[in-house]
C-alpha positions as CSV (number, residue, x, y, z in Angstrom):
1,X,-20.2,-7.0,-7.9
2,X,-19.6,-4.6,-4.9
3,X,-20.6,-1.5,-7.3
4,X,-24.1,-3.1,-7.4
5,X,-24.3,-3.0,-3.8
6,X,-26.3,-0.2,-2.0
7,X,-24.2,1.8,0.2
8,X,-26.5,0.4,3.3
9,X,-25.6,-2.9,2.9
10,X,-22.1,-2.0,2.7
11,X,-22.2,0.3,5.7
12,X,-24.1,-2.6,7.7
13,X,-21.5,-4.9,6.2
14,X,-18.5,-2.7,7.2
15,X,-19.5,-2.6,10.9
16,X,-20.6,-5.9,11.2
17,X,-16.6,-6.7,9.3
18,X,-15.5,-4.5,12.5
19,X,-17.3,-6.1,15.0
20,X,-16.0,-9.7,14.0
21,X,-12.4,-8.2,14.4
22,X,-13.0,-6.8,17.5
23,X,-14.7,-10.0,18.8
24,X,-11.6,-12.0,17.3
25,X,-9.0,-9.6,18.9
26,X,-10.7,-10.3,22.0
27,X,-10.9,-14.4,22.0
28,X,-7.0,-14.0,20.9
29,X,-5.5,-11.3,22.7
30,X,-7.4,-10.1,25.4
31,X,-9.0,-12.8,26.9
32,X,-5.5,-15.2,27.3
33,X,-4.4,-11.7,29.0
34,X,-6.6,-11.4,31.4
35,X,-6.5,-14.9,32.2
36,X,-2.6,-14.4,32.5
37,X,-3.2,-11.5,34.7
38,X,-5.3,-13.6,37.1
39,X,-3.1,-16.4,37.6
40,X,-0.5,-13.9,38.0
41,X,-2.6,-12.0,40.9
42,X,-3.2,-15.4,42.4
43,X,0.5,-16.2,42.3
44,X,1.3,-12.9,44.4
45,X,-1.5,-13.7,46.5
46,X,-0.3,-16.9,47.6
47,X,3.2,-15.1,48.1
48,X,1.4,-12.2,50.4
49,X,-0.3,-15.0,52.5
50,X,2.9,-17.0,53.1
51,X,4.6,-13.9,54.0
52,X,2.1,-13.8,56.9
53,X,2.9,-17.0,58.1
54,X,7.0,-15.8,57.4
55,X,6.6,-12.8,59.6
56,X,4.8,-14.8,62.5
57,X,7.6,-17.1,62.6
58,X,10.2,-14.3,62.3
59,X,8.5,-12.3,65.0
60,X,8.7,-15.8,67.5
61,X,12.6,-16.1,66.8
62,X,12.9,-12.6,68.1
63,X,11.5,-13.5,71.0
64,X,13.7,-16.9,71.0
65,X,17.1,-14.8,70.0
66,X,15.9,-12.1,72.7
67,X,16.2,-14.7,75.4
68,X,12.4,-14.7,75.9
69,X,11.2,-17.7,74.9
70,X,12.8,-21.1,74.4
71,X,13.2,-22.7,70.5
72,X,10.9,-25.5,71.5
73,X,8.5,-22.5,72.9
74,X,8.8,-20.5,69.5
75,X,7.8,-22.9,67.2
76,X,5.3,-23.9,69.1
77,X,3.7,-20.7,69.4
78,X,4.5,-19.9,65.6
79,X,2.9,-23.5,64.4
80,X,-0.4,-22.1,66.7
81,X,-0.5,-19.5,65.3
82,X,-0.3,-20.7,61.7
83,X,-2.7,-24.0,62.2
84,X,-5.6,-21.2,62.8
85,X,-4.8,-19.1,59.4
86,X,-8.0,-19.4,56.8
87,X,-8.8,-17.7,53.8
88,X,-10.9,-18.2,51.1
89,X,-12.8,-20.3,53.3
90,X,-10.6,-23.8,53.0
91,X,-7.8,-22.0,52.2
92,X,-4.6,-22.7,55.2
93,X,-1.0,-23.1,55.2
94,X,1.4,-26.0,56.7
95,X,5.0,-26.5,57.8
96,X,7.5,-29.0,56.6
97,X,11.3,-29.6,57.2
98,X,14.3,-30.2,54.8
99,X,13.7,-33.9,56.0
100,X,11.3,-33.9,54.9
101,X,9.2,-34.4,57.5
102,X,5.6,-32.8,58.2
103,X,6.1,-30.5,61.0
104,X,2.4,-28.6,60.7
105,X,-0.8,-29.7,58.5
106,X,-4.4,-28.0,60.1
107,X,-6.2,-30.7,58.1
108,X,-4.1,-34.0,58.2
109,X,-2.1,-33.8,61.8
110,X,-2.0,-37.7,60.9
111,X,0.8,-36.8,59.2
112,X,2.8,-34.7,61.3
113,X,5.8,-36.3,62.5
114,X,5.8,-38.0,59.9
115,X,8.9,-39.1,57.0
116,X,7.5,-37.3,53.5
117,X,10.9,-39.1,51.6
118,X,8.5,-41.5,49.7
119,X,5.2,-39.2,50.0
120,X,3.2,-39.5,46.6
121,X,0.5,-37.8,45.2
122,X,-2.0,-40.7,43.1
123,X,0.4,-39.7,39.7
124,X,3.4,-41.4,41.5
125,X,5.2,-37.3,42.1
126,X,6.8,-36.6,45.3
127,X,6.1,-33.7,45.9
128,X,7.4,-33.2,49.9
129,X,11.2,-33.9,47.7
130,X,10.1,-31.2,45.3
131,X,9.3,-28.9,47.3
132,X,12.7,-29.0,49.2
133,X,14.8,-29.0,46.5
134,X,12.8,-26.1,44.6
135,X,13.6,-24.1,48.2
136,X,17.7,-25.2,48.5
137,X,18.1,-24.2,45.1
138,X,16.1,-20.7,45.2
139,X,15.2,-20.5,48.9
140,X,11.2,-19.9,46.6
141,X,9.2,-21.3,44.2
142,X,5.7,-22.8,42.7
143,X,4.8,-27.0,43.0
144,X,2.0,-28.8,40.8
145,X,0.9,-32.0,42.3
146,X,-2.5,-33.5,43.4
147,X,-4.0,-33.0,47.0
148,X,-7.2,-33.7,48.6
149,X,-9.5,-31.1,49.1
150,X,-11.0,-30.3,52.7
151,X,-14.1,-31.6,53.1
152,X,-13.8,-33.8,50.3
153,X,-12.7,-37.3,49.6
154,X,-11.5,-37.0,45.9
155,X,-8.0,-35.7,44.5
156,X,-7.4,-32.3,42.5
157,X,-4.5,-31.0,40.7
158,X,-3.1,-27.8,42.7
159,X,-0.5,-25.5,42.8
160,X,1.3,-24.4,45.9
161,X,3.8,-22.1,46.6
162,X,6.7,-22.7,49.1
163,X,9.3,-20.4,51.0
164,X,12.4,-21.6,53.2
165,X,12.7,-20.2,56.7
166,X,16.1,-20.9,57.3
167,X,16.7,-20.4,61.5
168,X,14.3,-23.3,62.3
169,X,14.7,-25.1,58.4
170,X,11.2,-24.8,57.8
171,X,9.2,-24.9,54.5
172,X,6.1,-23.4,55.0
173,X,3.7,-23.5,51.8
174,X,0.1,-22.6,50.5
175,X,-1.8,-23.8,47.6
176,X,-4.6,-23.1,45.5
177,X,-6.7,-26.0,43.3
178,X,-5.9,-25.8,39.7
179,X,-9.8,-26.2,39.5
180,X,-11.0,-23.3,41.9
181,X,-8.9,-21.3,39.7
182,X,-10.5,-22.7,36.0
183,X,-13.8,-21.7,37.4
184,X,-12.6,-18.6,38.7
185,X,-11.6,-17.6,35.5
186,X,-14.2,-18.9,33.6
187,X,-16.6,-16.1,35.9
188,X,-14.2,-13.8,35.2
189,X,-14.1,-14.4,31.7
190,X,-18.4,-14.9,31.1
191,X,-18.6,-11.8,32.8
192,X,-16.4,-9.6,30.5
193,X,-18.2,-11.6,27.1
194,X,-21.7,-10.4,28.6
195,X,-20.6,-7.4,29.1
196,X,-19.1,-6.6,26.0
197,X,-21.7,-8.3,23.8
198,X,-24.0,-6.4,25.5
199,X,-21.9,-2.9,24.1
200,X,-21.6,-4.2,20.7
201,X,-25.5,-4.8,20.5
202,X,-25.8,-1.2,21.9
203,X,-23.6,0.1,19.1
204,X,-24.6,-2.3,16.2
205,X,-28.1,-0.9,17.0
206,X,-27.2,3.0,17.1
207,X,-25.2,2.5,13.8
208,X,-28.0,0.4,12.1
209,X,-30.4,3.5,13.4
210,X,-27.7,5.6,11.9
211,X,-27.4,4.0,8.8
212,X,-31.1,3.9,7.9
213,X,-31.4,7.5,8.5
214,X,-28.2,8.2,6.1
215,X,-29.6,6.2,4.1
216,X,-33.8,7.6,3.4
217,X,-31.6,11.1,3.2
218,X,-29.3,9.5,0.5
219,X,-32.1,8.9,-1.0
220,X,-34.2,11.9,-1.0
221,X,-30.6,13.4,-2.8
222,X,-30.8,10.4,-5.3
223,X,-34.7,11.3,-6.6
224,X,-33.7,15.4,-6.9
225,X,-30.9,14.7,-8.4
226,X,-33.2,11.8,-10.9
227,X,-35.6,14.9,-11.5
228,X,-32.7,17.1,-12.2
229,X,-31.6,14.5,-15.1
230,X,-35.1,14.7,-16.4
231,X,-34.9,18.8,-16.6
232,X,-37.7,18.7,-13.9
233,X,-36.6,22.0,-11.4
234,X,-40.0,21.9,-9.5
235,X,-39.3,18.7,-6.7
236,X,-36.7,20.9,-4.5
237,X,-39.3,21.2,-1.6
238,X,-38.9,17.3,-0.3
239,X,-35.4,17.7,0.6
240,X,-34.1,17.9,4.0
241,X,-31.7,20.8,4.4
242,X,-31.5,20.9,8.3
243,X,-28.4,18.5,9.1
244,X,-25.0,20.4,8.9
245,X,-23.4,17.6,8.3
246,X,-21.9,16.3,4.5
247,X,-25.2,15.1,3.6
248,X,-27.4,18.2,4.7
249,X,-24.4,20.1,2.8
250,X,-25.0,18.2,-0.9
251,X,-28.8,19.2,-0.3
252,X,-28.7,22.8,0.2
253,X,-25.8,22.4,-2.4
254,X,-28.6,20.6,-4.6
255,X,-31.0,23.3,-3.8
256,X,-29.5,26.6,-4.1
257,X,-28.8,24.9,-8.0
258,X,-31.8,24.1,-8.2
259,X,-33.1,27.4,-7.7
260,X,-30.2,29.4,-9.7
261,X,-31.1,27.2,-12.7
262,X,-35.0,28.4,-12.6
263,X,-34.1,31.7,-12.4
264,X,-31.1,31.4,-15.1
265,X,-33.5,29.7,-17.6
266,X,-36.2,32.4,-17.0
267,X,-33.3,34.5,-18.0
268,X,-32.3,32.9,-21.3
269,X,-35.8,32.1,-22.5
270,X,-36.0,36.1,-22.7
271,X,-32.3,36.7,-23.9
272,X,-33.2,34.1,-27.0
273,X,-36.6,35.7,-27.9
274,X,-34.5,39.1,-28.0
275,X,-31.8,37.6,-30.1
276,X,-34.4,35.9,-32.5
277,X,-36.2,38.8,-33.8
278,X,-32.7,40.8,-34.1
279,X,-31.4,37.7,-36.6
280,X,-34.1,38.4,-38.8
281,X,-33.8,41.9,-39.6
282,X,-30.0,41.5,-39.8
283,X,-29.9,38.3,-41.9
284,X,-32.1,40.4,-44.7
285,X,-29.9,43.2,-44.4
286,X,-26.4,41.1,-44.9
287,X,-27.9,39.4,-47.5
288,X,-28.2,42.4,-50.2
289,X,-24.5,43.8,-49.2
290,X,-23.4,40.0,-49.6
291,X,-24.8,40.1,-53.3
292,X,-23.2,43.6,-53.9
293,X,-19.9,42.6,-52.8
294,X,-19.7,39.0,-55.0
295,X,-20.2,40.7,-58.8
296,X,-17.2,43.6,-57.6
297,X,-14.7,40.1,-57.0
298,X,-15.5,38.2,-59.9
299,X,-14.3,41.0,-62.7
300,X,-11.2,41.7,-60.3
301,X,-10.2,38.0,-59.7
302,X,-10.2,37.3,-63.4
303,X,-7.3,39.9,-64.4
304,X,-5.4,38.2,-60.8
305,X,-5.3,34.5,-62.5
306,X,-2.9,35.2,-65.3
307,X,-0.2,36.8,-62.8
308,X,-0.6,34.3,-60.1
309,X,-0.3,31.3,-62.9
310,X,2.8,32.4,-63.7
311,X,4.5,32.8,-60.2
312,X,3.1,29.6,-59.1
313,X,4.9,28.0,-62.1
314,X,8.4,29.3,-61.0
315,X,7.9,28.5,-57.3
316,X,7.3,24.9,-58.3
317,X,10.4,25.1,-60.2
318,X,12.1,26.6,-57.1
319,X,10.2,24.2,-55.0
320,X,11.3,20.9,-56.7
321,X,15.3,22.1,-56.6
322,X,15.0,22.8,-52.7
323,X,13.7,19.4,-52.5
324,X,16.2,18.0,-54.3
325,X,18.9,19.7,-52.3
326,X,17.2,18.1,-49.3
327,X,17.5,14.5,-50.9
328,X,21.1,15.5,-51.5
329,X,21.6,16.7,-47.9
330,X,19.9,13.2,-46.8
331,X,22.2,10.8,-49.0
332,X,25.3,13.4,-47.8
333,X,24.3,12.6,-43.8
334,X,23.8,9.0,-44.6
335,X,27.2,8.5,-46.8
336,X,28.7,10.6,-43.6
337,X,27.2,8.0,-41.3
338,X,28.2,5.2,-43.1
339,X,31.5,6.3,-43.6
340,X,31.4,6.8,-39.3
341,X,30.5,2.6,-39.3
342,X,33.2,1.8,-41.5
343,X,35.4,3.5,-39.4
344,X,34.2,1.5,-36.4
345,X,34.1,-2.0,-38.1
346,X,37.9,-1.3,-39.5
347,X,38.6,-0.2,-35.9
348,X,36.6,-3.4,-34.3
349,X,38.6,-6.0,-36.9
350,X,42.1,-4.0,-36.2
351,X,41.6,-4.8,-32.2
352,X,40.3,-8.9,-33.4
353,X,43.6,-8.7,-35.4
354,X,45.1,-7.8,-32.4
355,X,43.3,-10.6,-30.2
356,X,44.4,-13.6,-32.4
357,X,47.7,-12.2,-32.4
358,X,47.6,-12.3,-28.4
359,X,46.2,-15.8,-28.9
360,X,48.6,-17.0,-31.6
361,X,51.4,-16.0,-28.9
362,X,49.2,-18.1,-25.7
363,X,49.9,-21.1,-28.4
364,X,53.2,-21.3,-28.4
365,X,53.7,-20.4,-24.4
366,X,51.0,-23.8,-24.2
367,X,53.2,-25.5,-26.6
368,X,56.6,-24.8,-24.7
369,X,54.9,-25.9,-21.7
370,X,53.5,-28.8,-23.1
371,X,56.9,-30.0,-24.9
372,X,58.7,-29.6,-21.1
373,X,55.2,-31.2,-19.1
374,X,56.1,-34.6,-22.0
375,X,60.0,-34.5,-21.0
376,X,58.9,-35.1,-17.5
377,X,56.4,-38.2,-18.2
378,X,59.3,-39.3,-20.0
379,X,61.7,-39.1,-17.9
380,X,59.0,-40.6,-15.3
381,X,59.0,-43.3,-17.8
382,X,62.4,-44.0,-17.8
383,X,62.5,-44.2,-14.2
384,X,59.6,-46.4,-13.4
385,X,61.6,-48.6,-15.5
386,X,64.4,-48.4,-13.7
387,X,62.5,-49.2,-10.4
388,X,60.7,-52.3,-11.8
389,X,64.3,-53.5,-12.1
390,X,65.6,-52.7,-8.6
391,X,62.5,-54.4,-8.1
392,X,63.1,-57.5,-9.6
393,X,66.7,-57.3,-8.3
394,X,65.5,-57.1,-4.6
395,X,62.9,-60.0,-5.2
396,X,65.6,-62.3,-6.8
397,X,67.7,-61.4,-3.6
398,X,64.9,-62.3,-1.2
399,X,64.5,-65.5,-2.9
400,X,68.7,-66.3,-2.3
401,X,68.8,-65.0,1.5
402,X,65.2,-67.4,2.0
403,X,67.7,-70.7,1.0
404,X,70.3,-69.4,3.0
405,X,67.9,-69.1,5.6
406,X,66.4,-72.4,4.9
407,X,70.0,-73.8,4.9
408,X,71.1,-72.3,7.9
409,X,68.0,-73.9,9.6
410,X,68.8,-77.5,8.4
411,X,72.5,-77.2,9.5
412,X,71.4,-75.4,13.1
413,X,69.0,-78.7,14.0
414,X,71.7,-80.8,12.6
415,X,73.9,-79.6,15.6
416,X,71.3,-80.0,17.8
417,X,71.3,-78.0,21.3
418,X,74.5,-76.4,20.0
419,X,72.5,-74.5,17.1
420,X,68.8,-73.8,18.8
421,X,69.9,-70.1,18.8
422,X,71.1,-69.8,15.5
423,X,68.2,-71.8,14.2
424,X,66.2,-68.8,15.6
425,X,68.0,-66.4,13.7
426,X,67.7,-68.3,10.1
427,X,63.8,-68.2,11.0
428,X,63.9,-64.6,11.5
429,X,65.8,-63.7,8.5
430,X,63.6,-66.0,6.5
431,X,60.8,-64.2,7.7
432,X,62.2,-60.8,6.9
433,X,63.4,-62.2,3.5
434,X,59.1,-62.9,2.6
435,X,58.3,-59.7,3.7
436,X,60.8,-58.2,1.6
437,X,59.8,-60.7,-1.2
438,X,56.0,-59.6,-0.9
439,X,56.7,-55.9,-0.5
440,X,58.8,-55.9,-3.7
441,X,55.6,-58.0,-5.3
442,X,53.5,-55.0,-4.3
443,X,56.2,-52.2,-5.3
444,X,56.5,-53.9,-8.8
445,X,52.3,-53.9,-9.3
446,X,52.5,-50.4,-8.3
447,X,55.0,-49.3,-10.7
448,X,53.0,-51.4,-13.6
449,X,49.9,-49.6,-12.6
450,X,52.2,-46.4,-12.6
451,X,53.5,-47.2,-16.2
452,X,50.5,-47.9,-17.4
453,X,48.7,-44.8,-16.7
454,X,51.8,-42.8,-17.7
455,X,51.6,-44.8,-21.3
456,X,47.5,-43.9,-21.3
457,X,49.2,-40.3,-20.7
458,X,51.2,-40.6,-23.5
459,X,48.6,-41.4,-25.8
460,X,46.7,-38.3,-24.1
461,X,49.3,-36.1,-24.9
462,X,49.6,-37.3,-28.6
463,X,45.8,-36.0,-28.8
464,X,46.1,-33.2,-27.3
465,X,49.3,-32.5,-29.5
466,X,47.1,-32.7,-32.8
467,X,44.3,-30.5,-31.3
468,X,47.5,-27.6,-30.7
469,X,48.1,-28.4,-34.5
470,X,44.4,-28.1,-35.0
471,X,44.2,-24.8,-33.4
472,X,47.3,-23.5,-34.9
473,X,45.9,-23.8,-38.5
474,X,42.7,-22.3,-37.1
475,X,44.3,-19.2,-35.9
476,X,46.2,-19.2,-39.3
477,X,43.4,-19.2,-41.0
478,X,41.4,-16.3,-39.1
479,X,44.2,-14.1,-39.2
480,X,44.5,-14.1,-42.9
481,X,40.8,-13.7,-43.2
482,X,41.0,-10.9,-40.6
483,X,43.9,-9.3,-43.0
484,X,41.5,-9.4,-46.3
485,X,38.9,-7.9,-44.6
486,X,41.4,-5.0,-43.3
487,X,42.3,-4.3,-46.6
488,X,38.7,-4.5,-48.2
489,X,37.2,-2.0,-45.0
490,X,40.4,0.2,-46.2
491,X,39.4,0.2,-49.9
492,X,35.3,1.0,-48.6
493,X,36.5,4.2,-46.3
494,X,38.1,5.6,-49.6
495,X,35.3,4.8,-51.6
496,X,32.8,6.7,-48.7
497,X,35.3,9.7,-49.2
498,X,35.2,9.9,-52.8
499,X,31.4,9.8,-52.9
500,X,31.5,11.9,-50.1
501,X,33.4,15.0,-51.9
502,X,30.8,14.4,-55.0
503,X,28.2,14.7,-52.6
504,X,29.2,18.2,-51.2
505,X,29.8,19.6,-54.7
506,X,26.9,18.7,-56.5
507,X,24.9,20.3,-53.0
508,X,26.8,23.4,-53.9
509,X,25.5,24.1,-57.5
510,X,22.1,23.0,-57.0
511,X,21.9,25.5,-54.2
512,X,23.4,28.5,-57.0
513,X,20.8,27.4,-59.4
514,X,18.1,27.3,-56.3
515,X,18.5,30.9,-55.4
516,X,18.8,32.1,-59.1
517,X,15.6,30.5,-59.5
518,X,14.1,32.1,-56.0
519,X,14.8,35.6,-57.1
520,X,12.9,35.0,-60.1
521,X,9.9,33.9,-58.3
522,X,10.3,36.7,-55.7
523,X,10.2,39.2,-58.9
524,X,7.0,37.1,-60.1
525,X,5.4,36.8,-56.9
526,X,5.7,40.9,-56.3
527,X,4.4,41.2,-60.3
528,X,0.8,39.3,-58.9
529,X,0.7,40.5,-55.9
530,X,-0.4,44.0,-56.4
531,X,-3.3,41.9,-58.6
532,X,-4.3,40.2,-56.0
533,X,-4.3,42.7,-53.5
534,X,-7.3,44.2,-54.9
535,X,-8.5,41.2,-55.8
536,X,-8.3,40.1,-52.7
537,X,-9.8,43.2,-50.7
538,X,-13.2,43.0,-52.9
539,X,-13.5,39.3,-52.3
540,X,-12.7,40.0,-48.2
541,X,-15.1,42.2,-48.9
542,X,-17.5,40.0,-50.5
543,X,-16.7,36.9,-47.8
544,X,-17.4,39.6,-44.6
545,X,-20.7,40.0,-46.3
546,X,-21.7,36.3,-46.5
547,X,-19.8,35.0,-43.4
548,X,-21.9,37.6,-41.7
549,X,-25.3,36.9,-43.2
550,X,-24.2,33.2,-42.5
551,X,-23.3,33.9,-39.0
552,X,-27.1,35.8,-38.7
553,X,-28.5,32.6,-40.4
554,X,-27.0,30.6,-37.8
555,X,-27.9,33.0,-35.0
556,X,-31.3,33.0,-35.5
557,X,-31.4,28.9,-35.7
558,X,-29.5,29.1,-32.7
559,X,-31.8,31.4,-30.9
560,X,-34.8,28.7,-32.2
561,X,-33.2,25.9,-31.0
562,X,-32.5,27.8,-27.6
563,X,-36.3,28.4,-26.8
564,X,-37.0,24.9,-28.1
565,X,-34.4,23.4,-25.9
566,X,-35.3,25.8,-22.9
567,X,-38.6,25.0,-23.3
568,X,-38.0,21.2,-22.3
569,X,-37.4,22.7,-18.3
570,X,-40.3,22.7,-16.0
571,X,-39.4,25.7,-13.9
């Protein structure tokens, strides 16, 4: 899909991809900083102006501590002073204590004097109490509340910032409306969107301009290059060569070819009307040696045959015997290589031997300390039992010491006042003797629980008894069948070793007959060579003559086609 696309849509489409970024990275980033940056700048504005009113009323306790001027006269003159600061145009400061009470407001002197303790704004926040604890804890800070405006009757969220002046215990504060500031930033942040809309259509417009002209030059490079497909070297003069930059480079590139090729054609449609005419004459000429050359290497090859017959036979001979000591060698690496497994697999069952062996032993170390883990439950057994009957003993006993108790209780109120204490002790032995009596109850169900797990146990143990029987017979069982195949790998190896040693002899007197036969065919082969050698001069002879009146033949249809072919470029 985006190889059908022409590279001016996909420039186009490219820088309008990069504008959208940069617009993006804008919104995101550098607008939320800039608006940052100005509520920071307005923060350290409001600082700077209170600092003004700080210094005023530092300068007045100089004059107080200097003995110049009375308290009562420097805070007077400092709250003066103050009352008549502006900026912004409704922009002023006021003066509260750590009351708090309202010392100094230059647009609501109703209030000075008076208690701010319960001082809302419309929310229900007090902000007077806010502002003094912000300046105990950090002597500075910022307040959000809801104030009126000067010169207005309505309520606006604002944000002051406070400072305690700690000879007199004064807060003095300034604040700016949360709305002043909104639409202060909103100017702020028009302004800058204007202005850089107003760049990017400046640069989406010099790009488009520069686009369209990479593009009608692109395309004057597209047509030459068409006409250059079509073998058409005449349309050179409609491209522009002037621009040094990569495109202007691919056009004089495109040009300069253009103009070797004219001249490089001119060249070869001279060159292959040359080599034409030379092809004939040549071609007529190789054509009567050729003729010469084939009658001399017929009556020379027919005396070759008989020799060469002969030699060919015996090398065949030779030839089949080398091939059959090669099928020997084979079999030989093979048996070798098999004989190498054998050794591995009577290696691999020797250490399995050795592994049931190991395991054979792990049976009868489980079987010791199984035979020693069932002498413990029964001796468990044994003694459960023997608790169930202390039990018993103990509950029978409890039963006795309750009459006696019950006894002694009757005879104690027979004797009236006289046995009121001792009727107190058959009550507390009797109820000692039913505790004992119930805690015997629960020791006995216990101990019945106890024996009958150890008798579920039992039964467990009897299982797991006949699986140790199981396994030994298994084990049994694979080591005899690990000691027949033992001795069948043994009997294999020795087999492999026989076969082996036949191997190796039978590979030695093949090779004797192999190079008996050899030197036979070497004496036949040097018998029809010397045949051949003359035989075979006549007919290189003969093949020089006709591979080169071919080569002519094929020279002169090569020069045709090469004027045909050259003939196809308009130059």
């Amino acid at each position: 899909m985006v190889k059908n696309i022409k590279l001016r849509t996909k420039l186009i489409l490219l820088f309008a991809f990069v504008f959208l970024a940069f617009i993006l990275i804008f919104e995101i980033y550098f607008i939320p900083s800039v608006t940052k940056t100005i509520e920071s700048q307005v923060e350290s504005k409001l600082k700077n102006i209170v600092q003004v009113a700080i210094s005023i009323c530092e300068s007045q306790y100089a004059l107080q501590k200097s003995g110049k001027l009375s308290e009562s006269q420097a805070q007077q003159t400092a709250k003066e002073i103050i009352r008549g600061l502006r900026y912004n145009s409704n922009g002023y400061i006021w003066i509260n204590d750590l009351q708090p009470k309202m010392i100094m407001h230059p647009f609501n002197q109703e209030l000075e004097g008076q208690d701010l303790s319960d001082y809302k704004d419309p929310t229900g926040f007090k902000l007077f109490v806010a502002m003094v604890d912000v300046v105990k804890k950090k002597g500075e800070g910022f307040v959000k509340y809801q104030w009126t405006k000067p010169n207005s009757n309505n309520n606006f969220p604002k944000k002051s910032y406070v400072v305690l002046f700690k000879p007199w215990g004064w807060v003095l504060g300034t604040g700016v409306y949360i709305d002043d500031l909104v639409a202060y930033e909103n100017n702020i942040k028009n302004s800058l969107r204007m202005i850089t809309l107003f760049v990017l259509l400046i640069c989406f417009l010099i790009i488009f301009l520069i686009t369209i002209s990479i593009s009608q030059r692109l395309k004057q490079v597209e047509e030459f290059a068409e006409s250059l497909s079509k073998f058409d070297l005449s349309l050179n003069k409609g491209l522009n060569t002037s621009y040094n930059d990569e495109i202007g480079k691919v056009a004089r590139t495109f040009s300069n070819m253009s103009q070797n090729m004219k001249d490089m054609i001119s060249q070869i449609k001279q060159v292959s009307l040359s080599v034409f005419e030379a092809a004939k004459e040549l071609t007529s000429a190789s054509n009567e040696i050729a003729n010469v050359s084939e009658q001399i290497a017929l009556a020379i090859s027919d005396v070759a045959k008989g020799s060469t017959e002969q030699a060919n036979s015996i090398e065949q001979s030779s030839q089949r015997l080398n091939k059959l000591s090669e099928v020997i060698e084979v079999i030989s690496e093979k048996m070798k290589e098999s004989y190498s497994y054998a050794q591995t697999v009577f290696n691999t069952i020797n250490e399995g031997n050795l592994l049931i062996n190991s395991q054979e032993e792990n049976m009868k170390n489980v079987k010791e300390i199984w035979q020693k883990v069932e002498s413990l439950m029964n001796q468990f057994s044994s003694m459960s039992t023997e608790i169930v009957q202390i039990t018993s003993f103990i509950s029978n006993l409890s039963k006795e010491i309750n009459l006696l108790a019950l006894n002694a209780s009757i005879e104690a109120s027979r004797a009236g006042e006289a046995g009121k204490g001792f009727m107190v002790v058959a009550n507390e032995i009797r109820k000692l003797s039913d505790q004992t009596s119930s805690s015997a109850k629960q020791i006995g169900n216990l101990l019945k629980n106890i024996q009958a797990n150890v008798e579920n146990l039992t039964a467990g143990f009897s299982s797991f008894e006949d699986a140790l029987k199981k396994q030994d017979e298994i084990t049994n069982d694979t080591k005899q069948a690990y000691s027949q195949i033992i001795e069948l790998t043994k009997k294999l190896i020795e087999i492999f070793e026989e076969i082996n040693q036949s191997i190796q002899a039978s590979t030695q007197d093949i090779l004797s007959i192999s190079t008996e036969i050899s030197n036979i065919a070497s004496i036949a082969q040097e018998t029809a060579a010397a045949t051949e050698q003359t035989a075979a001069s006549t007919e290189e002879q003969t093949a020089a003559a006709q591979t080169i009146a071919s080569t002519m033949k094929r020279l002169e249809s090569l020069a045709e086609d090469m004027m045909k072919k050259v003939e196809v470029f308009k130059v």
